[in-house]
SERO-4910 file (N, C-alpha, C, O; in steps of 0.05 Angstrom, whole numbers):
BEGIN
 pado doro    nc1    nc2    nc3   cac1   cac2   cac3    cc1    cc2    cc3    oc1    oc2    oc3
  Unk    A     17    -24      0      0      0      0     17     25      0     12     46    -11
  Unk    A     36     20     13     63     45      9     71     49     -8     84     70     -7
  Unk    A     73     38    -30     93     28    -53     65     39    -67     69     44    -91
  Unk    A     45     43    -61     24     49    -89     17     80    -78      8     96    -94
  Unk    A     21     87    -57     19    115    -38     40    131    -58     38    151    -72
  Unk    A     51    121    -56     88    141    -65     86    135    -95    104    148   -105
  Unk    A     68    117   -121     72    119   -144     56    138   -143     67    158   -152
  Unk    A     25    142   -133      0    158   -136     19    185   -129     14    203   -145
  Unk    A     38    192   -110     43    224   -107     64    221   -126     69    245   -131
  Unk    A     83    207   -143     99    221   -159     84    219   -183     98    229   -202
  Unk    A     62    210   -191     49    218   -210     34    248   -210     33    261   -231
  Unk    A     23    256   -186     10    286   -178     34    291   -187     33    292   -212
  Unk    A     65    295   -174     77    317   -176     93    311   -209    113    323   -216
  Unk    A     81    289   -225     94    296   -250     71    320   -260     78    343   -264
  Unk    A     48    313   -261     30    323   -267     26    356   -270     15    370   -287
  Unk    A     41    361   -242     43    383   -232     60    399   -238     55    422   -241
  Unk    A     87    389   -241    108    402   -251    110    396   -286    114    413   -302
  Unk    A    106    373   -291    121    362   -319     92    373   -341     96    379   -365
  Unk    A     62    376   -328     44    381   -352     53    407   -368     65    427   -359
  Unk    A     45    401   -393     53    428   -415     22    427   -430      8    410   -440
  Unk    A     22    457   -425     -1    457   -430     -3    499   -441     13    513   -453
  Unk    A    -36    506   -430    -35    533   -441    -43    545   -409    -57    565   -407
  Unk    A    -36    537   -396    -43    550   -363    -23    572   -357      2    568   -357
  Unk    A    -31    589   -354    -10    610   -343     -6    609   -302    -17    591   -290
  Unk    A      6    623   -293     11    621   -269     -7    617   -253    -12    598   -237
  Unk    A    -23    652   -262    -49    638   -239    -80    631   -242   -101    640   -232
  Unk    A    -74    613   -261    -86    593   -262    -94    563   -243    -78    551   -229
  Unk    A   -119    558   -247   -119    545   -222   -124    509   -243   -134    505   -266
  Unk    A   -111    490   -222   -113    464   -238   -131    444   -218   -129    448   -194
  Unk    A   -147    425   -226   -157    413   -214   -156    391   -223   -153    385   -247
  Unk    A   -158    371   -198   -148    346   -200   -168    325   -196   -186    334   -181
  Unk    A   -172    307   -202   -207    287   -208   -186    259   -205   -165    256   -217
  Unk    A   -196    245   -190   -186    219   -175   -208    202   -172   -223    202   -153
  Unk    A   -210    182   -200   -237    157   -187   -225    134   -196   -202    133   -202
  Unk    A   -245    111   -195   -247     80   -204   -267     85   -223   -289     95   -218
  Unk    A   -258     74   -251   -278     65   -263   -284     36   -264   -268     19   -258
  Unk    A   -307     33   -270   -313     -2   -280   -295    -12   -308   -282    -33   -311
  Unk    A   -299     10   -327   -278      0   -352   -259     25   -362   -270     47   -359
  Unk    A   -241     27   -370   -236     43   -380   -237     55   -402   -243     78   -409
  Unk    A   -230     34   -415   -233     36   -446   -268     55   -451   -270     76   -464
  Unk    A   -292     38   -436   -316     60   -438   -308     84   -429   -304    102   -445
  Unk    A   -304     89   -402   -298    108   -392   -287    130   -410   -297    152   -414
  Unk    A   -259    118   -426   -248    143   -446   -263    154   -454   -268    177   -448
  Unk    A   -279    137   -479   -298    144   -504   -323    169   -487   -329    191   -496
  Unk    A   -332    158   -464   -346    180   -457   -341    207   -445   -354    228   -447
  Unk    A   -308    201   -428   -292    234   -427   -288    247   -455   -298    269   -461
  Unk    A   -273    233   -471   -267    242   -501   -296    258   -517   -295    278   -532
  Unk    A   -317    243   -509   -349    254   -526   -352    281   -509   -367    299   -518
  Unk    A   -339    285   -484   -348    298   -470   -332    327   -472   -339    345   -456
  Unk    A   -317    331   -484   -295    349   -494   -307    381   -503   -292    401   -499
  Unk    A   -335    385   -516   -343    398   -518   -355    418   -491   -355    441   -484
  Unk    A   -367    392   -480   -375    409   -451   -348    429   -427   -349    448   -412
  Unk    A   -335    416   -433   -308    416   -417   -305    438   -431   -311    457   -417
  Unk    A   -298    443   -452   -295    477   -471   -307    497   -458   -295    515   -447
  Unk    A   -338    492   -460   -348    507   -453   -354    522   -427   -364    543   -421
  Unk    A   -339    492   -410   -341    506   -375   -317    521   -375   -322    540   -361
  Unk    A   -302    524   -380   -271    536   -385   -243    520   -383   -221    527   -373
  Unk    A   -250    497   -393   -227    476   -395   -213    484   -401   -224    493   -421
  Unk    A   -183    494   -404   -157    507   -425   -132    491   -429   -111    499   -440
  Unk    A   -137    461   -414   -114    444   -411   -124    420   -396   -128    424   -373
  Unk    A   -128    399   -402   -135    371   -392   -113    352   -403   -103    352   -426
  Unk    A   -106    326   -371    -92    312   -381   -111    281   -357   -119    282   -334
  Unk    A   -110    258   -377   -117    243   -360    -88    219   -354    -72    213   -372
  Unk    A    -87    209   -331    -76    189   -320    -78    163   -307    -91    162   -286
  Unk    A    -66    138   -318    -75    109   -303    -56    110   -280    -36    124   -280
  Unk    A    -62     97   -263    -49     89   -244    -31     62   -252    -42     42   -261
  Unk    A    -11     64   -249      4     35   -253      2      7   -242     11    -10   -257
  Unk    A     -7      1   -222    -19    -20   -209    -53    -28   -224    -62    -51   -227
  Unk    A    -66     -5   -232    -98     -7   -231   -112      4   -258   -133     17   -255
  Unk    A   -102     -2   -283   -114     14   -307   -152     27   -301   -163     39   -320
  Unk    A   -162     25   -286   -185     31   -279   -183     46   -259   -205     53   -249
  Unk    A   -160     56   -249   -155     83   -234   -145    108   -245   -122    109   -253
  Unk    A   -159    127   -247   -154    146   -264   -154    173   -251   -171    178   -234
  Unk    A   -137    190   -256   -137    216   -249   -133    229   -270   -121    222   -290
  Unk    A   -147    253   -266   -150    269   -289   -147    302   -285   -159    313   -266
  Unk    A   -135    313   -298   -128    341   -289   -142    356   -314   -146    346   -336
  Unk    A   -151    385   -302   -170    407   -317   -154    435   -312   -142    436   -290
  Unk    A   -151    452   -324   -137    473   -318   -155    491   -327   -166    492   -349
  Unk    A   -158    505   -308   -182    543   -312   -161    566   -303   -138    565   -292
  Unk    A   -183    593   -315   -171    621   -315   -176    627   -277   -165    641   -259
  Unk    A   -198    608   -281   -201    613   -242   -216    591   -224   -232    575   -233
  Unk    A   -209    593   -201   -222    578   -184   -256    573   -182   -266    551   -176
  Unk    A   -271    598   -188   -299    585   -195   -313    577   -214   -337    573   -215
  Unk    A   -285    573   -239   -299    557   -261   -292    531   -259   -305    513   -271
  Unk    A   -264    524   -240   -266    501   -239   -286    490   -212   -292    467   -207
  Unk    A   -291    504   -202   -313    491   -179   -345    491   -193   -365    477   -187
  Unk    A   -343    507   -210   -372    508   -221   -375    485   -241   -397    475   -247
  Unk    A   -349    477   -252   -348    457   -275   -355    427   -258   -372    412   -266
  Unk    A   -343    423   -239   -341    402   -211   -369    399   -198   -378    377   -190
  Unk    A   -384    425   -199   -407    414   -191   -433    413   -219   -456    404   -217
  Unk    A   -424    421   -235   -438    418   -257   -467    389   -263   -456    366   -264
  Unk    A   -486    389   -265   -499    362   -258   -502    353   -288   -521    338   -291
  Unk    A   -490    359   -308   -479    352   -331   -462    335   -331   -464    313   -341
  Unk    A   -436    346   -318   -414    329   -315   -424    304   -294   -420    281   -301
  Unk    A   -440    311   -266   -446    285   -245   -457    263   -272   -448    240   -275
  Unk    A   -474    271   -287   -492    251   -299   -465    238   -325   -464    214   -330
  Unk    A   -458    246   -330   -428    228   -355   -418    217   -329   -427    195   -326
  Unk    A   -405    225   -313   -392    210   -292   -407    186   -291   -395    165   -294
  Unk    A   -428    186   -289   -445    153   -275   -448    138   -292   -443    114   -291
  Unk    A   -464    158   -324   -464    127   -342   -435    130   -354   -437    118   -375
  Unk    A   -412    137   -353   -388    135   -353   -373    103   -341   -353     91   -349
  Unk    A   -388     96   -323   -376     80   -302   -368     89   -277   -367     72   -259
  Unk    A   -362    118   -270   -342    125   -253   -363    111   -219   -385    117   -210
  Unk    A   -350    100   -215   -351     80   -184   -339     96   -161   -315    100   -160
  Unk    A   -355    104   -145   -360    117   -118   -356    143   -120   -354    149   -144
  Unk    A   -353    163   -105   -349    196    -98   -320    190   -108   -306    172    -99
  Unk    A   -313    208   -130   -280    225   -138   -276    246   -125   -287    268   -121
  Unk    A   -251    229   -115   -225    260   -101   -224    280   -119   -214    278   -142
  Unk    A   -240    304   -107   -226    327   -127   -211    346   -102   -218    350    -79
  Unk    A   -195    352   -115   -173    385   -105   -169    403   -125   -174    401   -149
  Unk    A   -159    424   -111   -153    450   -130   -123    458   -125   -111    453   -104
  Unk    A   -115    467   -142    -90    476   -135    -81    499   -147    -88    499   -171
  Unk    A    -68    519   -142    -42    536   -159    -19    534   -162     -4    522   -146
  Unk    A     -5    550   -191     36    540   -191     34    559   -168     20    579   -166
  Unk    A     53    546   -146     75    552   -126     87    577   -137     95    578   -160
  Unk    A     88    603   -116    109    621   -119    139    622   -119    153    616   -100
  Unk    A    147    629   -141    179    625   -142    194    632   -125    218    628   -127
***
């Protein structure tokens, strides 16, 4: 369980430092942590879902498997601000893709900003 603790945070902090993307500083990134039942569905329905994501103020998305668990996925969203990504998070557009998606139980979400130099 330690050994899957410490892959899951050096994947955040690739994520975090290594994503290239169109986010400027202060920009805020959010992070989406579930189980799906399949993945392969799961994609096809994030991927269909690409338009909505535009339109909440998506400006940079990256999704991630977990190495132990291809049905563990985290997924990162990058906004101009913190209440588009909270408005996007509670969106009951997005709850309803989530479910017939597969996504299996409540997702970890966080928010974050780049660190001051």
């Amino acid at each position: 369980m330690k050994i899957r603790n410490l892959l899951l945070a050096c994947l955040m902090g690739i994520a975090v430092l290594g994503a290239t993307g169109t986010a400027q500083a202060a920009d805020v990134r959010m992070f989406v942590r579930h189980e799906v039942a399949d993945y392969g569905i799961w994609r096809k329905a994030y991927d269909s879902f690409a338009p909505m994501q535009k339109k909440a103020g998506v400006i940079y998305k990256a999704v991630y498997q977990s190495t132990d668990n291809p049905n563990d996925v985290t997924v990162i969203h990058d906004f101009h601000s913190l209440d588009q990504a909270k408005a996007f998070a509670a969106s009951p557009d997005l709850k309803a893709a989530m479910e017939k998606s597969g996504v299996k139980g409540t997702p970890q979400i966080w928010y974050t900003t780049r660190g001051a130099k």
